[in-house]
C-alpha atoms as one frame of an Amber mdcrd trajectory, in Angstrom:
protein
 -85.718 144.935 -98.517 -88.777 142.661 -98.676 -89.631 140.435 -95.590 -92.471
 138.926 -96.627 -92.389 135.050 -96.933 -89.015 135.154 -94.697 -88.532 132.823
 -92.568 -86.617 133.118 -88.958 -85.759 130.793 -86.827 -86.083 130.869 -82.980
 -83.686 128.708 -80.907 -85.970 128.326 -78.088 -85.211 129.292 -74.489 -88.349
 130.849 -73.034 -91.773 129.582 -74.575 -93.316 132.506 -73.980 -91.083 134.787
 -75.376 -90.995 132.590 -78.379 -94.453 132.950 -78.541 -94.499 136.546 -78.506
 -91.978 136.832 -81.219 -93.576 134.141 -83.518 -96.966 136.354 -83.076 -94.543
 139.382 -84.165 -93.386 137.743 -87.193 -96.878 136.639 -88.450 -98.056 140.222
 -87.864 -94.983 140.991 -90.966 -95.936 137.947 -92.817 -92.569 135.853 -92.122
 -92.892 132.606 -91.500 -91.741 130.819 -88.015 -89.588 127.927 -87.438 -88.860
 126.690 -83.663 -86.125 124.538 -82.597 -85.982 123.137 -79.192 -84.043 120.630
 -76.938 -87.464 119.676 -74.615 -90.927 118.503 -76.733 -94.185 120.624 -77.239
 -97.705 120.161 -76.759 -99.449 120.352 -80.180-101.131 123.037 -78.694 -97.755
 125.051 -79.239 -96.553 123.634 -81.930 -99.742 125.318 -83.702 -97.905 128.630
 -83.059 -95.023 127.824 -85.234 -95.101 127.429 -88.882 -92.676 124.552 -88.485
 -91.293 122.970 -84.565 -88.144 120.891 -85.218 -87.099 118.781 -81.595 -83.701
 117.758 -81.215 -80.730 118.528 -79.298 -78.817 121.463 -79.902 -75.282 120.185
 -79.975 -76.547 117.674 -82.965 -75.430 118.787 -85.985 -77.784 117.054 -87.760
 -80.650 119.300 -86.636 -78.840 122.115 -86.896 -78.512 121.792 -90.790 -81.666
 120.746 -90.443 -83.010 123.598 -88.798 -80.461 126.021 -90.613 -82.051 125.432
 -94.096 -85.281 126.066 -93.253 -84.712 129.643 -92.331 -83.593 132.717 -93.668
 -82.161 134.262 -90.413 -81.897 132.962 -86.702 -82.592 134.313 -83.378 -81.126
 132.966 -79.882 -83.000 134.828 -76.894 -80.587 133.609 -74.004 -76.539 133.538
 -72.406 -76.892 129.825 -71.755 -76.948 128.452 -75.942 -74.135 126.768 -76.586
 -71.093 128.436 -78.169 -70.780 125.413 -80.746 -74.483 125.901 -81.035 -73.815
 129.059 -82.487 -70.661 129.075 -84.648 -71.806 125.786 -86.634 -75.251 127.631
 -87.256 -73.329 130.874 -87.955 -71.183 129.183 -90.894 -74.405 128.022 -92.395
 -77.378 130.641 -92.130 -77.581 134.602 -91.175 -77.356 135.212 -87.537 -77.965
 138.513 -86.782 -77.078 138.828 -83.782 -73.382 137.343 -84.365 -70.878 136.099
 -81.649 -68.957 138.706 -80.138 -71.741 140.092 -77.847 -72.359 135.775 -76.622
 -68.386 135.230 -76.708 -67.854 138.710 -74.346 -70.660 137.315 -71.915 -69.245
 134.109 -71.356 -66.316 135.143 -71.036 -65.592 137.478 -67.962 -62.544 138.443
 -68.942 -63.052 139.454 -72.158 -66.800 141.599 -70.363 -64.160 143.438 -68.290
 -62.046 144.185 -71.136 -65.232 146.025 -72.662 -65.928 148.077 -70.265 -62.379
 149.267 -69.606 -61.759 149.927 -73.418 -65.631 151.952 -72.788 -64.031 154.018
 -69.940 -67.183 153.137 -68.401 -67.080 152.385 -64.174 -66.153 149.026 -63.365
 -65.851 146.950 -60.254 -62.289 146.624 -59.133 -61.357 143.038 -59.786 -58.472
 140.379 -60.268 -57.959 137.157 -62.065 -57.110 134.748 -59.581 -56.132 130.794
 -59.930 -55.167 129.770 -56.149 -56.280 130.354 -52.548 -52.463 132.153 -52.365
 -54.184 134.735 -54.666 -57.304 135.907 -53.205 -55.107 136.145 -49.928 -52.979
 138.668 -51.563 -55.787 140.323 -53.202 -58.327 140.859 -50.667 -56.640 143.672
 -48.840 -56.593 146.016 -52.290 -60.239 144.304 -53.860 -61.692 144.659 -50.171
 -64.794 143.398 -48.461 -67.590 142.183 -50.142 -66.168 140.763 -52.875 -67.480
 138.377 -55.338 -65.202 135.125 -56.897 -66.661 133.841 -60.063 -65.393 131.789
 -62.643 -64.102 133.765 -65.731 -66.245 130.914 -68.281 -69.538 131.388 -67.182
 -72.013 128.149 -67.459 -75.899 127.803 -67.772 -75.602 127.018 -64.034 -73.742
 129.869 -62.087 -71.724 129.343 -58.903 -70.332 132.121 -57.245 -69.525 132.811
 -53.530 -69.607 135.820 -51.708 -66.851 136.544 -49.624 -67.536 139.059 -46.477
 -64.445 138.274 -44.118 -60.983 136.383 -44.752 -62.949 133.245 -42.832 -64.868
 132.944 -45.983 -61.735 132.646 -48.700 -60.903 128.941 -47.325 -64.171 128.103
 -48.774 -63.194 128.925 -52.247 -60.865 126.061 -52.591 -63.269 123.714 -54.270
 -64.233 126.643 -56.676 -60.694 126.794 -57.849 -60.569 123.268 -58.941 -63.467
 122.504 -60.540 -63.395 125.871 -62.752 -60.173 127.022 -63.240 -59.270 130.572
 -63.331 -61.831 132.888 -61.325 -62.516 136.777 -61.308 -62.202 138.856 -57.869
 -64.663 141.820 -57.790 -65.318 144.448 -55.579 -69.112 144.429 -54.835 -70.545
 147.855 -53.321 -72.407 148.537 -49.653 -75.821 149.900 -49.944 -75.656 149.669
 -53.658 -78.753 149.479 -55.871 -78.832 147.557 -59.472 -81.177 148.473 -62.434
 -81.373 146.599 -65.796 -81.440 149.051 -68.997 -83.010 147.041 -71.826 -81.987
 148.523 -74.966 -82.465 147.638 -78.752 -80.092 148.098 -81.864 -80.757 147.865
 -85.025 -78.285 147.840 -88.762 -80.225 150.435 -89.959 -78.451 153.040 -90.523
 -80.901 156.032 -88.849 -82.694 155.172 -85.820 -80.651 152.492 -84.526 -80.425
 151.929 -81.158 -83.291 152.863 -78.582 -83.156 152.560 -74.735 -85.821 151.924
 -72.566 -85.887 153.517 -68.601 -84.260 151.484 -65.946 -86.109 148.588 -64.487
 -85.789 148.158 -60.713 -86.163 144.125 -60.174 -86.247 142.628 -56.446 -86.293
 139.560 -55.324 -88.661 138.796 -52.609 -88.266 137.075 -49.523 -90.336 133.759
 -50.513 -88.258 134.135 -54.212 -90.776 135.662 -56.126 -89.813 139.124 -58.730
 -90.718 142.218 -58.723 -90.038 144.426 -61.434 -91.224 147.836 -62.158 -89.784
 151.561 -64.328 -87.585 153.229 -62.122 -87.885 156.986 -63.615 -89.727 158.485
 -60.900 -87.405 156.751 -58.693 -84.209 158.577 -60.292 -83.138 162.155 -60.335
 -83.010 163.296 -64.206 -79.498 163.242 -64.074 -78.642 159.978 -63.240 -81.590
 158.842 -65.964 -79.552 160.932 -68.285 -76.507 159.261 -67.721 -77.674 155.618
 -67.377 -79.403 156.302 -70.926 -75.570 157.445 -72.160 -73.558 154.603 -70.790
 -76.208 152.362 -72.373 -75.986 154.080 -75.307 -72.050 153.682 -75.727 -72.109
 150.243 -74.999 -74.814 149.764 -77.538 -72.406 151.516 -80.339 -69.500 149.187
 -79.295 -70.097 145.954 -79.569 -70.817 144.232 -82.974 -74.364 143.051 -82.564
 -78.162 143.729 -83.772 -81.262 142.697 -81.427 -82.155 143.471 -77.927 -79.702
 143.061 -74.893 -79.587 144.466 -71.228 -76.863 145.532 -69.185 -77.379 145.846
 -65.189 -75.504 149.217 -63.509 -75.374 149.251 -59.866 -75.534 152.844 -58.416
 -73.891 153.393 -55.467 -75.155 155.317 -51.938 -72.882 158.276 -53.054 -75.005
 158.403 -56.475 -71.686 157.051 -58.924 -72.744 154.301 -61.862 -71.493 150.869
 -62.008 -71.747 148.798 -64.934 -71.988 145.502 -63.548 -72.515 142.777 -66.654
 -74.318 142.118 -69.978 -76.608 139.913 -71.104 -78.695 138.288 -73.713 -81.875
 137.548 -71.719 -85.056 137.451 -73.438 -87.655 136.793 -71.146 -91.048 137.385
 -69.318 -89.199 140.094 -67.355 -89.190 142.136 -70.991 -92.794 141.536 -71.286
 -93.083 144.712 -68.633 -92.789 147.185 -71.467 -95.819 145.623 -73.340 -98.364
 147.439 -71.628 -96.539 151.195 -70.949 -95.090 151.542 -74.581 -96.000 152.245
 -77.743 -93.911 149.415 -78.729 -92.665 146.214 -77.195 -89.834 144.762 -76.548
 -89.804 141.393 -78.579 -91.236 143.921 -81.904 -87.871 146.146 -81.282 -85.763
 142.815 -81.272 -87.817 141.882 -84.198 -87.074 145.160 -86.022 -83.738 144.965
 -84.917 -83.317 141.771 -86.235 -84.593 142.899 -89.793 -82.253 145.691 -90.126
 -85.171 148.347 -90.218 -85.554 151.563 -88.277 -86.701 151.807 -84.737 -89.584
 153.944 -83.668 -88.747 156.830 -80.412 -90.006 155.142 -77.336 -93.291 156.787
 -75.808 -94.424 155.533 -72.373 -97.938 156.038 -71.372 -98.475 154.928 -67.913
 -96.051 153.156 -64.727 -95.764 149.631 -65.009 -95.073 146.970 -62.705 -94.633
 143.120 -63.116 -94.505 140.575 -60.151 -93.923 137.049 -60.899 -95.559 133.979
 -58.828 -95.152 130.382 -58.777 -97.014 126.631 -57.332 -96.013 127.725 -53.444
 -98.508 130.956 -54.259-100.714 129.503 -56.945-104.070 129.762 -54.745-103.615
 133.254 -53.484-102.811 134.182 -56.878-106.403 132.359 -57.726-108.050 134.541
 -55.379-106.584 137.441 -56.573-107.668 136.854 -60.273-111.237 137.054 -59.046
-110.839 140.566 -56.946-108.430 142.378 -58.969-110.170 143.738 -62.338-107.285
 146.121 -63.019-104.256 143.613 -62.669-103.568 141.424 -66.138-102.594 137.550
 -65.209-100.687 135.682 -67.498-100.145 131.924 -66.632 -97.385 130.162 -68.088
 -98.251 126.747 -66.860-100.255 125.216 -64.032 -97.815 126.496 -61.535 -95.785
 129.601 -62.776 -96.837 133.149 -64.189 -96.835 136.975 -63.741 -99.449 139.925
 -63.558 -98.697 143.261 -64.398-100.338 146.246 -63.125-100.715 149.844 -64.501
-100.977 151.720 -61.688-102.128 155.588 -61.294 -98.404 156.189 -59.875 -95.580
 153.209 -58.795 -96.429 154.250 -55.237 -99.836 153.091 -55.275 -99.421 149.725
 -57.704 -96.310 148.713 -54.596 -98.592 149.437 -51.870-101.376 147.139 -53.635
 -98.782 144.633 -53.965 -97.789 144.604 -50.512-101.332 144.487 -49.344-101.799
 140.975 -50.685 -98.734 139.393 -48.547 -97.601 137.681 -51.676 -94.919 139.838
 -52.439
């Protein structure tokens, strides 16, 4: 197959991701079309071989965008469904719609993993107060109620104690039928990033489990988990991944989050298409990136073995932090900044071991 002169298109979500990829794509000689709901500074529009602004529920642009390109790429859970179908009747998306139709749909996410024989959270659909009441005693405490269509904007409430289930009420009208999940004590959740590819050799790669916390002022912290993680349970996270990657009908990179809990038993917890600056972590440790695997993947050609050179960690900031953050730029020789905007970034660090690059992090009362 020849790529050059192809062109893809990017339904933007994250600039800088779609940045990253259109830099990919020029590396292979294909050509770069962007189409997004908010408007660009010329600036980035100079990125793109061609920027198309318009809603994404217009149908209008989407033909639009759809015959300028040879293939399309979304890079998030929140494009619209209709998005999506219209634009898959009319130009090659890769990465299809059963992976996006399983994620916004609970129901159908829980109905993967069971089919997977993979370890899932107990749960129960629910559609009244009268329901959780009857449930609670065999789900148990924490739970989770969330609504089985997830939206771009996600409500959930956590329920420790039967005082709490009055306060799902609202919930219950506004969105229908909800799910009931267990949640673990003491358990801890890593995101497994993982590539696959239509080639048929080669196809699917995994990279090590990323630990990401959320800080106390609401800034992330994300760094490879591997030294964190007995080889067993690294073994095992790498084969759940692995099936799940095999099962589902779709080509590009997704992530899924297990939880593992005190007594050392795996979780899977959800799936997701989520392309952004959190996968820019694996830029700096590997001898290949994320956003090139998805771009591979995306192509149908072969993916390289995975080599990681160093530890990695990634910390995000925002405006509330911007002037420590300053400071820091003009102390720290060995950290990498990468602004996004006036107000929001991330640096990433490549430490001599994940001990030291956390302790340097805490040092700066940032994080």
């Amino acid at each position: 197959m020849s790529i050059s002169n192809y062109t893809l298109g990017i339904i933007n979500h994250n600039l800088p991701v779609s940045l990253k990829i259109a830099e990919e794509a020029h590396n292979l000689s294909i050509n770069v079309v962007l189409l997004s709901d908010i408007e660009l500074s010329n600036s980035y529009k100079c990125a793109f071989d061609n920027v198309i602004i318009g809603s994404l529920l217009s149908k209008n642009i989407l033909k639009t965008f759809a015959n300028k390109c040879d293939i399309v790429t979304y890079l998030s859970n929140n494009v619209p469904i209709s998005t999506l179908k219209y634009l898959n009747d009319k130009v090659d998306l890769v990465q299809g719609l059963e992976l996006i139709s399983i994620i916004k749909d609970r129901s159908l996410e829980k109905r993967l993993f069971e089919e997977i024989n993979v370890n899932n959270y107990p749960y129960t659909v629910v559609t009244q107060l009268d329901d959780i009441y009857g449930s609670i005693s065999s789900i148990g405490f924490p739970a989770v109620l969330s609504p089985i269509q997830r939206k771009s904007e996600e409500q959930k409430l956590l329920i420790n104690s039967q005082a709490d289930i009055a306060l799902a009420s609202d919930m219950l009208l506004k969105n229908g039928p909800h799910i009931l999940e267990a949640r673990l004590k003491n358990s801890i959740d890593y995101d497994v990033y993982m590539a696959k590819s239509s080639s048929k050799e080669n196809n699917i790669r995994v990279f090590p489990a990323l630990r990401i916390q959320k800080t106390s002022n609401g800034l992330l912290e994300a760094y490879l988990s591997n030294d964190l993680l007995s080889s067993e349970l690294i073994s095992e996270m790498k084969r759940l991944s692995t099936l799940i990657a095999m099962k589902i009908n779709y080509y590009g990179l997704f992530k899924i989050t297990l939880s593992i809990s005190k007594s050392k038993n795996i979780f899977v917890k959800g799936i997701s298409i989520d392309i952004n600056e959190i996968s820019m972590i694996f830029n700096k440790a590997f001898n290949i990136n994320a956003i090139d695997l998805h771009l591979r993947s995306l192509l149908g050609l072969s993916l390289p073995l995975l080599k990681q050179y160093n530890p990695v960690i990634l910390a995000t900031f925002n405006k509330d932090v911007i002037d420590s953050i300053d400071r820091q730029l003009l102390i720290k020789n060995n950290w990498k900044f990468y602004y996004l905007n006036d107000d929001n970034g991330y640096i990433i660090l490549q430490p001599n071991s994940l001990k030291l690059g956390l302790n340097q992090l805490l040092a700066t009362n940032i994080w």
